[in-house]
mmCIF file of the N, C-alpha and C atoms, coordinates in Angstrom:
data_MODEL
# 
_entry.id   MODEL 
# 
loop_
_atom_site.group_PDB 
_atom_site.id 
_atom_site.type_symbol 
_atom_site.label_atom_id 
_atom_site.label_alt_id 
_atom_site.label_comp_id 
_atom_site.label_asym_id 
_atom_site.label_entity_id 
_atom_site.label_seq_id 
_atom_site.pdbx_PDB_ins_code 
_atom_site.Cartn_x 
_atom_site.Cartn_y 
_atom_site.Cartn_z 
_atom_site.occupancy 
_atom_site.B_iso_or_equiv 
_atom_site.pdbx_formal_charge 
_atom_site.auth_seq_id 
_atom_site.auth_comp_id 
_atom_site.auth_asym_id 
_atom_site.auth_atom_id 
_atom_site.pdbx_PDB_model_num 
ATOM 1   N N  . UNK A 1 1  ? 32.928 94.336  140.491 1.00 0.00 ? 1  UNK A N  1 
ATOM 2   C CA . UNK A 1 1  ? 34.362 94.469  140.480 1.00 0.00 ? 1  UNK A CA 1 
ATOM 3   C C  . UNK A 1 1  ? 35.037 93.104  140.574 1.00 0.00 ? 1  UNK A C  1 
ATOM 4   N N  . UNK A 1 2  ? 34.548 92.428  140.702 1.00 0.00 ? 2  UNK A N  1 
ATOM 5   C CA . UNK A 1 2  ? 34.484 90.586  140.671 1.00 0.00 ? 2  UNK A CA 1 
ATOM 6   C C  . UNK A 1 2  ? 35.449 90.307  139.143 1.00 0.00 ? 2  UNK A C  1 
ATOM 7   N N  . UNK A 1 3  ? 36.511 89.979  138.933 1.00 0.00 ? 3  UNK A N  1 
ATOM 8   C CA . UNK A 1 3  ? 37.236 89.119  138.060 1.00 0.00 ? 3  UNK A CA 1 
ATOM 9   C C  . UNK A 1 3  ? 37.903 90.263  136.890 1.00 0.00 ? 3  UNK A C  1 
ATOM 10  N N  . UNK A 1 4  ? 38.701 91.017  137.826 1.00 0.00 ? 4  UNK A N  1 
ATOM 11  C CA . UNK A 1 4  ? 39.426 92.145  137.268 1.00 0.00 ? 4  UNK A CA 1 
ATOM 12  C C  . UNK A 1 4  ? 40.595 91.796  137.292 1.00 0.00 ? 4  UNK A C  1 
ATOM 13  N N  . UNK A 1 5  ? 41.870 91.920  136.414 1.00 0.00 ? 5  UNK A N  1 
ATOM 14  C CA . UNK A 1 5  ? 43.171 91.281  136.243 1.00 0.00 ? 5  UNK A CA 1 
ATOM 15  C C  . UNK A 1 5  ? 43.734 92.975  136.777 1.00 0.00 ? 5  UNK A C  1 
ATOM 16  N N  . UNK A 1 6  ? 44.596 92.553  137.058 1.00 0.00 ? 6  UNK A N  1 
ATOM 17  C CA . UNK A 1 6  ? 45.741 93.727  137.406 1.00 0.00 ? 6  UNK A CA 1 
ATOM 18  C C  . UNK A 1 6  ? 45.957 94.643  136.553 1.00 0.00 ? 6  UNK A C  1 
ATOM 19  N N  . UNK A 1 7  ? 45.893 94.687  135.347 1.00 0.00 ? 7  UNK A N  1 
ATOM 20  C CA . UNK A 1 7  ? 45.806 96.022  134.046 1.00 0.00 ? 7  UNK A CA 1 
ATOM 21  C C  . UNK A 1 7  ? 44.367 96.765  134.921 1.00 0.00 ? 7  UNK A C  1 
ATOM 22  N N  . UNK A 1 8  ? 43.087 96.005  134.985 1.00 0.00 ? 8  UNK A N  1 
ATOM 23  C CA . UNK A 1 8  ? 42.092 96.727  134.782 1.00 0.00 ? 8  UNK A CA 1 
ATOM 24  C C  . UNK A 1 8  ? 41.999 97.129  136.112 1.00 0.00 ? 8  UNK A C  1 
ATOM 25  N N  . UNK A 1 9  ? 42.637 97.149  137.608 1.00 0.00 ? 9  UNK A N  1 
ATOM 26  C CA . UNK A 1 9  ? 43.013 97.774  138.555 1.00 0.00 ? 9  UNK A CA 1 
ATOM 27  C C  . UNK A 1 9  ? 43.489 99.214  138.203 1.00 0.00 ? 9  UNK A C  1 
ATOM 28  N N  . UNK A 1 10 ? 44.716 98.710  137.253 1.00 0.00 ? 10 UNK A N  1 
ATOM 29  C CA . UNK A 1 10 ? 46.173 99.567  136.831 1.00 0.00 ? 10 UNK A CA 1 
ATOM 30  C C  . UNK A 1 10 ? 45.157 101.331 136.246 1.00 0.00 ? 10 UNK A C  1 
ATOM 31  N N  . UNK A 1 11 ? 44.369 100.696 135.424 1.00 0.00 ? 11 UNK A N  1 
ATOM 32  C CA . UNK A 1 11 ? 43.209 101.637 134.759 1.00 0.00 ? 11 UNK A CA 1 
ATOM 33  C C  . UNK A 1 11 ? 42.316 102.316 136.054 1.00 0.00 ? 11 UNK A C  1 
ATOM 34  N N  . UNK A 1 12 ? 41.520 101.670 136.788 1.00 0.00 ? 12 UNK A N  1 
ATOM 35  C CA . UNK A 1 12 ? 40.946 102.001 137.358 1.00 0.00 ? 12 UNK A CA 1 
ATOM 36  C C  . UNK A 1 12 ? 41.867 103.143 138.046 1.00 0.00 ? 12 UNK A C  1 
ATOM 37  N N  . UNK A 1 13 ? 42.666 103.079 138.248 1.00 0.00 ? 13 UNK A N  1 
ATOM 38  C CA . UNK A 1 13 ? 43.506 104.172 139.616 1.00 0.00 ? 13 UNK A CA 1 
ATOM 39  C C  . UNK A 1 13 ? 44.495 105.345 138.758 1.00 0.00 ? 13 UNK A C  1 
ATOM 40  N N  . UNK A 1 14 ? 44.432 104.946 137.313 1.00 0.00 ? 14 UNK A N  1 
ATOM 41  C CA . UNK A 1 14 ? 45.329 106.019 136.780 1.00 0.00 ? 14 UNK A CA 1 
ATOM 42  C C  . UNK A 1 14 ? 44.237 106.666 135.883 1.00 0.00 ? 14 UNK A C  1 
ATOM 43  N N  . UNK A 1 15 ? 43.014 106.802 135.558 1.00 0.00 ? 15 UNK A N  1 
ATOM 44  C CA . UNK A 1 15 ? 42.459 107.484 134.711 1.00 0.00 ? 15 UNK A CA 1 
ATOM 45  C C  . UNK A 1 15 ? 40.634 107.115 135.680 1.00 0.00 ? 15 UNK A C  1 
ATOM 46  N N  . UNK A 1 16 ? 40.389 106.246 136.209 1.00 0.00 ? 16 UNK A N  1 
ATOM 47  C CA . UNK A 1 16 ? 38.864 106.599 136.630 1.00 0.00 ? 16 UNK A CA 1 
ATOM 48  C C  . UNK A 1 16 ? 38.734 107.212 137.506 1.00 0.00 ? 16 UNK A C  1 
ATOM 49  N N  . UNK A 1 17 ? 39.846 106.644 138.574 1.00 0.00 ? 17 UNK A N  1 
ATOM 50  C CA . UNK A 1 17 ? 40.062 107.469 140.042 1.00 0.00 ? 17 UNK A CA 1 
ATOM 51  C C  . UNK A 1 17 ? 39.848 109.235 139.793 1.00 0.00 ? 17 UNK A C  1 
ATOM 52  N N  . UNK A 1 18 ? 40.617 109.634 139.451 1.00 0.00 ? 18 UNK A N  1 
ATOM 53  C CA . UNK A 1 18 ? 40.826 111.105 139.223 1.00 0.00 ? 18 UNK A CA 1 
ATOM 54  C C  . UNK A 1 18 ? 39.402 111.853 138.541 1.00 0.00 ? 18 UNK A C  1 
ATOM 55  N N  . UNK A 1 19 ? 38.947 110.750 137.904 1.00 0.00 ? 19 UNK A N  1 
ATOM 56  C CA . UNK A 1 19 ? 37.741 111.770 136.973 1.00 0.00 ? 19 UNK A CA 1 
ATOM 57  C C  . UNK A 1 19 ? 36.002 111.260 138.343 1.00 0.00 ? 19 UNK A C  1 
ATOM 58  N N  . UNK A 1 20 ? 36.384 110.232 139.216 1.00 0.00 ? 20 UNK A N  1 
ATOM 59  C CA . UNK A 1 20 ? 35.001 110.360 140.079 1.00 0.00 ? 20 UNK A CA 1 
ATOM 60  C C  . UNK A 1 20 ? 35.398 111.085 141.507 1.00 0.00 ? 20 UNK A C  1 
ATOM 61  N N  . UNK A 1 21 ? 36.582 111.884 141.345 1.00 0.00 ? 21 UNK A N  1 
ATOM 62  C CA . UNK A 1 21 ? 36.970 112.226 142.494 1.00 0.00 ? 21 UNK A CA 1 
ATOM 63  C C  . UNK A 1 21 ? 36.843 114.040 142.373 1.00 0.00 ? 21 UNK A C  1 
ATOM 64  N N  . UNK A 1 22 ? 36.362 114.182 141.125 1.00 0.00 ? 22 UNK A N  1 
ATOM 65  C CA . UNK A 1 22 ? 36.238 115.488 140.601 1.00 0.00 ? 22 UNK A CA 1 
ATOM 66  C C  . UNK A 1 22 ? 34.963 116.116 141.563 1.00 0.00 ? 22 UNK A C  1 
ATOM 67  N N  . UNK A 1 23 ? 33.785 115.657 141.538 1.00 0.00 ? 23 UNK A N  1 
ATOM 68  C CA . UNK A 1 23 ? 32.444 116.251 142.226 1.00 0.00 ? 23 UNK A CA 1 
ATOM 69  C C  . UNK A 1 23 ? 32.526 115.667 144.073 1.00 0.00 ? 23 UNK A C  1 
ATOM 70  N N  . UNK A 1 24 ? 32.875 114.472 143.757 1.00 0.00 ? 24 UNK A N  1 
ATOM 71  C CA . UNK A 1 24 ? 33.019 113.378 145.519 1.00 0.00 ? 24 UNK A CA 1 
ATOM 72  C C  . UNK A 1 24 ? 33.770 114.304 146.657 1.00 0.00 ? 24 UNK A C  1 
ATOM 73  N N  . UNK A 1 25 ? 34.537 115.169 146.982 1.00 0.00 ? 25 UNK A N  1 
ATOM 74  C CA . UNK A 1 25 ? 35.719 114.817 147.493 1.00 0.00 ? 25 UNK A CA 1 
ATOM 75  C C  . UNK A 1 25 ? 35.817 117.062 147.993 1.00 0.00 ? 25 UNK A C  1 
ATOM 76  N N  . UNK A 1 26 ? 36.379 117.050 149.319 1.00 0.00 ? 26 UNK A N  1 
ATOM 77  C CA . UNK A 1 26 ? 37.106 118.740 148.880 1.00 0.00 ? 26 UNK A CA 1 
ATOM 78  C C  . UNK A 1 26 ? 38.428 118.759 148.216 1.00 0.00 ? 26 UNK A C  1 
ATOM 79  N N  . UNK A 1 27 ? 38.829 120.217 147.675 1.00 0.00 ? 27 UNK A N  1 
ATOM 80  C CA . UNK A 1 27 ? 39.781 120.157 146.880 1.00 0.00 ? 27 UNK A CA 1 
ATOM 81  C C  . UNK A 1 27 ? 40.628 119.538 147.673 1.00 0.00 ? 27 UNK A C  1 
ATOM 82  N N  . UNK A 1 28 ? 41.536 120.001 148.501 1.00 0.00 ? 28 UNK A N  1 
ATOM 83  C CA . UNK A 1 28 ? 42.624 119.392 148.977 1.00 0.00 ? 28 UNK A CA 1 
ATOM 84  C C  . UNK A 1 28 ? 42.646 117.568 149.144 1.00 0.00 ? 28 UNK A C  1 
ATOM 85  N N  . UNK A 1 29 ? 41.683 117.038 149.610 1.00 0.00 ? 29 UNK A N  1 
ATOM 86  C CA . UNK A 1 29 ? 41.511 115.733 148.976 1.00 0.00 ? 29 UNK A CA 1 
ATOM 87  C C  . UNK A 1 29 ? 41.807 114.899 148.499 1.00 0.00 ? 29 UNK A C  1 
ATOM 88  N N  . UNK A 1 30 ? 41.013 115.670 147.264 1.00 0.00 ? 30 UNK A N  1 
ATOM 89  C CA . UNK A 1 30 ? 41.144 115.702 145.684 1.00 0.00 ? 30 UNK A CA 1 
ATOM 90  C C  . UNK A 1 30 ? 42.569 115.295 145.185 1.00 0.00 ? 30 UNK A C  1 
ATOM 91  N N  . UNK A 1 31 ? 43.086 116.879 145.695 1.00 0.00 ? 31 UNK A N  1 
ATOM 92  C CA . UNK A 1 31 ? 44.959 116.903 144.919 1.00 0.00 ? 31 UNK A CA 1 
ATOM 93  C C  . UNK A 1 31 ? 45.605 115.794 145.741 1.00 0.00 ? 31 UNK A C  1 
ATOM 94  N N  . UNK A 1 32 ? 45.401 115.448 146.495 1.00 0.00 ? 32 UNK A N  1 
ATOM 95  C CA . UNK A 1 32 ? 46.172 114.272 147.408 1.00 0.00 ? 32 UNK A CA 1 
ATOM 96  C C  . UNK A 1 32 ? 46.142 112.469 146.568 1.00 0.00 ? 32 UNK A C  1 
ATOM 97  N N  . UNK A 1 33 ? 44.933 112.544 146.357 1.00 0.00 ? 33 UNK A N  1 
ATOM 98  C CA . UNK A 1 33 ? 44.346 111.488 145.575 1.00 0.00 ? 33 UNK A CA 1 
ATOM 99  C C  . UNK A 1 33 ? 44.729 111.423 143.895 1.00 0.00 ? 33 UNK A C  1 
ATOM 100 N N  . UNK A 1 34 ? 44.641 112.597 143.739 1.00 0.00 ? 34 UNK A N  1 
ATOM 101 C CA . UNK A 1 34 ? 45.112 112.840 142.277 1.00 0.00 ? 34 UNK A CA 1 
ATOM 102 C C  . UNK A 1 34 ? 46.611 112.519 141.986 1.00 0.00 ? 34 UNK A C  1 
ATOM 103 N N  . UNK A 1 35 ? 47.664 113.002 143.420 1.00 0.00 ? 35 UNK A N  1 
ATOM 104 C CA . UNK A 1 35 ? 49.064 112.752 143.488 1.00 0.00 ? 35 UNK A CA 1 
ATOM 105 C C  . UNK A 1 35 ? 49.344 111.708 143.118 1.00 0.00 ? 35 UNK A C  1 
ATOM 106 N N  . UNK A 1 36 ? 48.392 110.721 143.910 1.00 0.00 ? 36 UNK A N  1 
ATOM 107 C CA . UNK A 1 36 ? 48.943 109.107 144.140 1.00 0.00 ? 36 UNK A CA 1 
ATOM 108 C C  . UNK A 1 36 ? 48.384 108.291 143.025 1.00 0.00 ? 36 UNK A C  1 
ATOM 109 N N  . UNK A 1 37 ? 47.677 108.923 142.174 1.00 0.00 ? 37 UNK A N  1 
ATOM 110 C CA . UNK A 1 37 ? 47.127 108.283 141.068 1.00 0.00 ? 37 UNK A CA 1 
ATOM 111 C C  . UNK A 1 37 ? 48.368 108.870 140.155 1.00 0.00 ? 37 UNK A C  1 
ATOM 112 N N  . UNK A 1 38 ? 48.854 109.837 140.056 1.00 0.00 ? 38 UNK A N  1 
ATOM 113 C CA . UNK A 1 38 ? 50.094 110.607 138.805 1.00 0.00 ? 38 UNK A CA 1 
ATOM 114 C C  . UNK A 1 38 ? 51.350 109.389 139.444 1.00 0.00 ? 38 UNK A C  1 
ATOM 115 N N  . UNK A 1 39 ? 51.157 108.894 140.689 1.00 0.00 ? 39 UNK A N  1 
ATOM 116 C CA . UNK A 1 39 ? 52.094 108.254 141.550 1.00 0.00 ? 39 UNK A CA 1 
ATOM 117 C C  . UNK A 1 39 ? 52.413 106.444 140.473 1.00 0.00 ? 39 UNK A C  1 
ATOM 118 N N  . UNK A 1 40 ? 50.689 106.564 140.579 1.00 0.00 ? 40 UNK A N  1 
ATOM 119 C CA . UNK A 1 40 ? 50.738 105.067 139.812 1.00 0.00 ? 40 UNK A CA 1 
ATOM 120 C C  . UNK A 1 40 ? 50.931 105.354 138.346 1.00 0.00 ? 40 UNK A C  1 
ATOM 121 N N  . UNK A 1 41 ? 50.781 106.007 137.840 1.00 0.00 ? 41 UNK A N  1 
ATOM 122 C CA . UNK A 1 41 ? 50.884 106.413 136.220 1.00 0.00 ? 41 UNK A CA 1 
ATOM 123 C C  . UNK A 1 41 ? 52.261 106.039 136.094 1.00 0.00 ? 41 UNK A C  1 
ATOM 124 N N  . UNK A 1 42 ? 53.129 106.739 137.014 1.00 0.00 ? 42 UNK A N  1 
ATOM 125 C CA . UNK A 1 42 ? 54.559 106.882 136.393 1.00 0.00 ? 42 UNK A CA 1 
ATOM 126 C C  . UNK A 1 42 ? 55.172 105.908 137.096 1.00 0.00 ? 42 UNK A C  1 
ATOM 127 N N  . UNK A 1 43 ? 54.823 104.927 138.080 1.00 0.00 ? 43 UNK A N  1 
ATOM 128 C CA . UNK A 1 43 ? 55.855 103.519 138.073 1.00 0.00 ? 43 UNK A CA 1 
ATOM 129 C C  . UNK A 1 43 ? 54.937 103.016 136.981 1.00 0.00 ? 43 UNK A C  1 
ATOM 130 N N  . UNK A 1 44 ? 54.041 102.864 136.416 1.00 0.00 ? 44 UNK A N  1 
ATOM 131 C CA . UNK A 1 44 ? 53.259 101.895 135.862 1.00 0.00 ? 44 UNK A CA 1 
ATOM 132 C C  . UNK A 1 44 ? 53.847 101.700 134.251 1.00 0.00 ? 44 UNK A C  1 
ATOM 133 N N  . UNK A 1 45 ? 55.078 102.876 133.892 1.00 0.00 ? 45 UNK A N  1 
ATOM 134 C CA . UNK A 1 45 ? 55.540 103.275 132.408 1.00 0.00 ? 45 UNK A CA 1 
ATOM 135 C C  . UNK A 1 45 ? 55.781 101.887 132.145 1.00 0.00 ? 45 UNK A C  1 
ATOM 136 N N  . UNK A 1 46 ? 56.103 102.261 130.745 1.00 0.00 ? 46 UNK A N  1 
ATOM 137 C CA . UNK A 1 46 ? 57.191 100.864 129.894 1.00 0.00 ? 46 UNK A CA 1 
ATOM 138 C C  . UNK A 1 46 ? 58.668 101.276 130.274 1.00 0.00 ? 46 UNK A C  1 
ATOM 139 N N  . UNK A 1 47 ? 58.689 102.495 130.438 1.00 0.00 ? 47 UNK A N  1 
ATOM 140 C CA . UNK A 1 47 ? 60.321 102.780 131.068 1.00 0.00 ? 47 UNK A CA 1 
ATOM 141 C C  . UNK A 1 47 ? 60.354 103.669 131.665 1.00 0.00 ? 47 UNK A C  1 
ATOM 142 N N  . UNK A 1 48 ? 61.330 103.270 132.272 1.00 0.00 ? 48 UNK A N  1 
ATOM 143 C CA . UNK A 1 48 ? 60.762 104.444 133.796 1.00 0.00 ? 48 UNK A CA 1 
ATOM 144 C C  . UNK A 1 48 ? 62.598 105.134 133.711 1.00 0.00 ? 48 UNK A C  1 
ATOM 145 N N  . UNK A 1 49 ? 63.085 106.039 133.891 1.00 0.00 ? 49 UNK A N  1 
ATOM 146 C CA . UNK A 1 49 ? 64.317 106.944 133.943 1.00 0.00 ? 49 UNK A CA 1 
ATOM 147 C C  . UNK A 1 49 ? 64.863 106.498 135.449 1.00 0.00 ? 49 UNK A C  1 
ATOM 148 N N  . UNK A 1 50 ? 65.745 106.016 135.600 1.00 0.00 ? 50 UNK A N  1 
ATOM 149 C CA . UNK A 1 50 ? 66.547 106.064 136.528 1.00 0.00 ? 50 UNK A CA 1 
ATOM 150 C C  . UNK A 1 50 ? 66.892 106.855 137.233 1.00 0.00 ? 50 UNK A C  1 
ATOM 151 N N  . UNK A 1 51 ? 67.017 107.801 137.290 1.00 0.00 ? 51 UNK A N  1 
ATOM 152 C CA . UNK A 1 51 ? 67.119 109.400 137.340 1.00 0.00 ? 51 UNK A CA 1 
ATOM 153 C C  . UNK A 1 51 ? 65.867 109.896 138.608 1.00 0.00 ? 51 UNK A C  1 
ATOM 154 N N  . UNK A 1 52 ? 64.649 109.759 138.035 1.00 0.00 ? 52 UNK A N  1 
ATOM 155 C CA . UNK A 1 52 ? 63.633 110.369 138.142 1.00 0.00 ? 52 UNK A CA 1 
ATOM 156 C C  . UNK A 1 52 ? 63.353 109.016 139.361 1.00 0.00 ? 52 UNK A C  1 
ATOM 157 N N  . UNK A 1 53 ? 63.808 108.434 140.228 1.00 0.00 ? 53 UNK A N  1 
ATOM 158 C CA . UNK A 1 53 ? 63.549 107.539 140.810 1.00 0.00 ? 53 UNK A CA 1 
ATOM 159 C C  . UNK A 1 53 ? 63.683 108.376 142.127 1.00 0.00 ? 53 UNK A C  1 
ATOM 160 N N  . UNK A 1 54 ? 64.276 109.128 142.546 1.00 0.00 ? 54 UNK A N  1 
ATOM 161 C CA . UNK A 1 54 ? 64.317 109.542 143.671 1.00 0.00 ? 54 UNK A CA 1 
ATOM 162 C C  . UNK A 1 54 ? 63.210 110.944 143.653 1.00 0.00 ? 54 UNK A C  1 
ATOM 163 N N  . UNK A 1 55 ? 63.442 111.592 142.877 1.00 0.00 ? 55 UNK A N  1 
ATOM 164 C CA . UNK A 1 55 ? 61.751 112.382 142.671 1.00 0.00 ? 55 UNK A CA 1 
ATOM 165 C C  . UNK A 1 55 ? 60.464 111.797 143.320 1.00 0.00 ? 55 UNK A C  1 
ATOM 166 N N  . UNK A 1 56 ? 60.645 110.196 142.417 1.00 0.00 ? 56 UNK A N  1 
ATOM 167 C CA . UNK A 1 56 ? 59.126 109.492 142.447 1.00 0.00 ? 56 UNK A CA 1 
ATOM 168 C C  . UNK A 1 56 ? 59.288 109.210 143.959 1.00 0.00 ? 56 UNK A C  1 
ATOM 169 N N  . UNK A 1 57 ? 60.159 108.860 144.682 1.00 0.00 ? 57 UNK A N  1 
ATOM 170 C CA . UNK A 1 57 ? 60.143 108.648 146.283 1.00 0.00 ? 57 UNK A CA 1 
ATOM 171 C C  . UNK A 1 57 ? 59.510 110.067 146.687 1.00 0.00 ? 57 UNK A C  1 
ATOM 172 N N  . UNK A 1 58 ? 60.326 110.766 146.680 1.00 0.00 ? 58 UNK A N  1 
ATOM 173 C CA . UNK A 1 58 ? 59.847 111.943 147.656 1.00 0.00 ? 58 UNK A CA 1 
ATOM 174 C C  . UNK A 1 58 ? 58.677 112.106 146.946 1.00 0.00 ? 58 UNK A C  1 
ATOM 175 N N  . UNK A 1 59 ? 57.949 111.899 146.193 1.00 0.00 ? 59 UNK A N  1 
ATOM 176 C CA . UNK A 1 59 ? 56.156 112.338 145.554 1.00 0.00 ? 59 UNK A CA 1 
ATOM 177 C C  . UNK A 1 59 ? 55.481 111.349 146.516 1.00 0.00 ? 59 UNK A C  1 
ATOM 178 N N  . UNK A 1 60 ? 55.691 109.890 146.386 1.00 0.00 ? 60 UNK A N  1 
ATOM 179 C CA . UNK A 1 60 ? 55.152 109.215 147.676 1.00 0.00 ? 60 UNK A CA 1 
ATOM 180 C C  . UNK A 1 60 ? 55.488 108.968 148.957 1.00 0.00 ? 60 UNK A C  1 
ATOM 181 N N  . UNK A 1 61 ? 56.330 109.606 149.591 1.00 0.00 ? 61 UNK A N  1 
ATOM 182 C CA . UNK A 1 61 ? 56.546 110.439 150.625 1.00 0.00 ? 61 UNK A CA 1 
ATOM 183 C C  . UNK A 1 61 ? 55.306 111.548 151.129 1.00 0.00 ? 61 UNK A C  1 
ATOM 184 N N  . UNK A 1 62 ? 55.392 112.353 150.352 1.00 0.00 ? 62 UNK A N  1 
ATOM 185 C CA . UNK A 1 62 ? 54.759 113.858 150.228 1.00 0.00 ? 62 UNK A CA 1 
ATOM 186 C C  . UNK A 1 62 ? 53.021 113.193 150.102 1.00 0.00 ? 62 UNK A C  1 
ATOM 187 N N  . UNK A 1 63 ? 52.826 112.655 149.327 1.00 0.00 ? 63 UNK A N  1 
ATOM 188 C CA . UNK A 1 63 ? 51.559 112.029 148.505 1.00 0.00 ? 63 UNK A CA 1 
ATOM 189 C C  . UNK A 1 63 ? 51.000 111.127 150.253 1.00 0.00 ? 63 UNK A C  1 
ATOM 190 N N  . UNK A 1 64 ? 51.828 110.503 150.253 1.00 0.00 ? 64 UNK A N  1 
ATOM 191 C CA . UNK A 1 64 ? 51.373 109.202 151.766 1.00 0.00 ? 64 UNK A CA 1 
ATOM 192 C C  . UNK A 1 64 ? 51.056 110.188 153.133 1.00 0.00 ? 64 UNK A C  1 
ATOM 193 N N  . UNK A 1 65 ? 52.377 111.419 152.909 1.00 0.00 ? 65 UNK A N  1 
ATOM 194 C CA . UNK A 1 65 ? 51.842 112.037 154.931 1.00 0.00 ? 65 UNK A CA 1 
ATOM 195 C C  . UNK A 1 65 ? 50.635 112.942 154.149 1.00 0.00 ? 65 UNK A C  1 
ATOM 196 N N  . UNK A 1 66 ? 50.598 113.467 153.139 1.00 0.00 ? 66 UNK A N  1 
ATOM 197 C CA . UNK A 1 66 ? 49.650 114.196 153.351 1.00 0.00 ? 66 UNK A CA 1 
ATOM 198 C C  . UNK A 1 66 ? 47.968 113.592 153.179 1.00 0.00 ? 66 UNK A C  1 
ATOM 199 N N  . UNK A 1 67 ? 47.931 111.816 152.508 1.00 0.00 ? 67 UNK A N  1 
ATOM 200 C CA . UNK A 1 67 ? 46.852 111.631 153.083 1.00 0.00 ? 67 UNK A CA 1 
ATOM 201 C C  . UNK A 1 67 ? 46.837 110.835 154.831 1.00 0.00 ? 67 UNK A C  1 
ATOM 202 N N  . UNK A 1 68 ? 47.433 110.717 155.281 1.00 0.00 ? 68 UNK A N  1 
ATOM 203 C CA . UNK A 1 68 ? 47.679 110.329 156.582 1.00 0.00 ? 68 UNK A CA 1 
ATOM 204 C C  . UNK A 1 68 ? 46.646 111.494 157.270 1.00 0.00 ? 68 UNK A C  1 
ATOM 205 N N  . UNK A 1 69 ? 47.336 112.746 156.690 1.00 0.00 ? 69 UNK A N  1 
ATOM 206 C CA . UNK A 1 69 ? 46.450 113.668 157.233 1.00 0.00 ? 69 UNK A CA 1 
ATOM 207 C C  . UNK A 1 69 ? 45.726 113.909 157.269 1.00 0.00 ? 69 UNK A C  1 
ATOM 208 N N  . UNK A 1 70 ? 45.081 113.704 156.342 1.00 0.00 ? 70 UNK A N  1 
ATOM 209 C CA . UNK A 1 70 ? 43.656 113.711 155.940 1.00 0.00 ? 70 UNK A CA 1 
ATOM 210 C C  . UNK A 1 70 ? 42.257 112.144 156.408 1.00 0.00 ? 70 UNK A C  1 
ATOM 211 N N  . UNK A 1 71 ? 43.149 111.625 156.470 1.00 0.00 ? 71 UNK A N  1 
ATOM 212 C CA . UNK A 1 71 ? 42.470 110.263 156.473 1.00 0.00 ? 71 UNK A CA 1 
ATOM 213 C C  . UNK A 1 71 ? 42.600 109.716 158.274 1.00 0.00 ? 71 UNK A C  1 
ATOM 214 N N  . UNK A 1 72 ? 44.168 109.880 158.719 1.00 0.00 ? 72 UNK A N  1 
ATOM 215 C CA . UNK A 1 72 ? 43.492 108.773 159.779 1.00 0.00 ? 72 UNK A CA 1 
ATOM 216 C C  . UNK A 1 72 ? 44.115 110.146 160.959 1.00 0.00 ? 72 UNK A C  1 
ATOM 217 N N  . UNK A 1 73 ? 44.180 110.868 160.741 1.00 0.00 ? 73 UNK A N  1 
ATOM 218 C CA . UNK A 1 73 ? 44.693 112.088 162.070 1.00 0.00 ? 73 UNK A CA 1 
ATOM 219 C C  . UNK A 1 73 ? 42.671 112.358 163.151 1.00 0.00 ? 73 UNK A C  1 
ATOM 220 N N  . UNK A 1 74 ? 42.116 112.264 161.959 1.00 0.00 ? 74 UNK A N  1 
ATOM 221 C CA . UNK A 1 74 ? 40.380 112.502 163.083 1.00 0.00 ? 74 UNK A CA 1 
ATOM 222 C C  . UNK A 1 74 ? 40.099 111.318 163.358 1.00 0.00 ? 74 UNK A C  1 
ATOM 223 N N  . UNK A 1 75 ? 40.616 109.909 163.218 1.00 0.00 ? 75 UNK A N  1 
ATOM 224 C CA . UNK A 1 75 ? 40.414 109.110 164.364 1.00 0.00 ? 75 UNK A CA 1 
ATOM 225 C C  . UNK A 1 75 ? 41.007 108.734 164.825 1.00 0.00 ? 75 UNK A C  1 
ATOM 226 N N  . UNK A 1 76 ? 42.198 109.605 165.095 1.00 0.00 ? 76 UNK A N  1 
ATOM 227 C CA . UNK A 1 76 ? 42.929 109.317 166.390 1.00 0.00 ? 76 UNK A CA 1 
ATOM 228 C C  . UNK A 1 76 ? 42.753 110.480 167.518 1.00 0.00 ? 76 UNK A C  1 
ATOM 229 N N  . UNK A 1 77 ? 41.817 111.591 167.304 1.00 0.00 ? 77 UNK A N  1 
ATOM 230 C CA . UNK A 1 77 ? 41.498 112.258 168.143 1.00 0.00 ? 77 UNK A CA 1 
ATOM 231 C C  . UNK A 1 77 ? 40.186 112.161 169.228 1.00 0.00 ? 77 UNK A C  1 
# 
């Protein structure tokens, strides 16, 4: 993963992420991970709607507590 430019990040998280997270992962997971990858797809456009800017907040809103939940709630118990 040594000498990757920011496109081939950009790739990695909007189209590989989602397809090795298919067998890895339980569903709920899954859809959490999948969110935040649809998350990077759509700031990542050539044009993004003005409009649709407060949508994309509340998706990473929604997208961030629900991996919070998943991720750091069992080690804080």
């Amino acid at each position: 993963m040594k000498g990757l430019k920011s496109h081939d990040y950009h790739v990695l998280m909007q189209q590989v992420l989602p397809l090795c997270l298919c067998t890895l992962m339980q569903e709920e997971t899954q859809m959490s991970l999948l969110s935040l990858s649809q998350v990077f797809n759509k700031i990542c456009l050539k044009v993004i709607d003005p409009s649709m800017m407060e949508v994309l907040k509340e998706e990473v809103v929604e997208t961030m507590s629900s991996l919070e939940k998943k991720f750091l709630l069992p080690t804080l118990m």
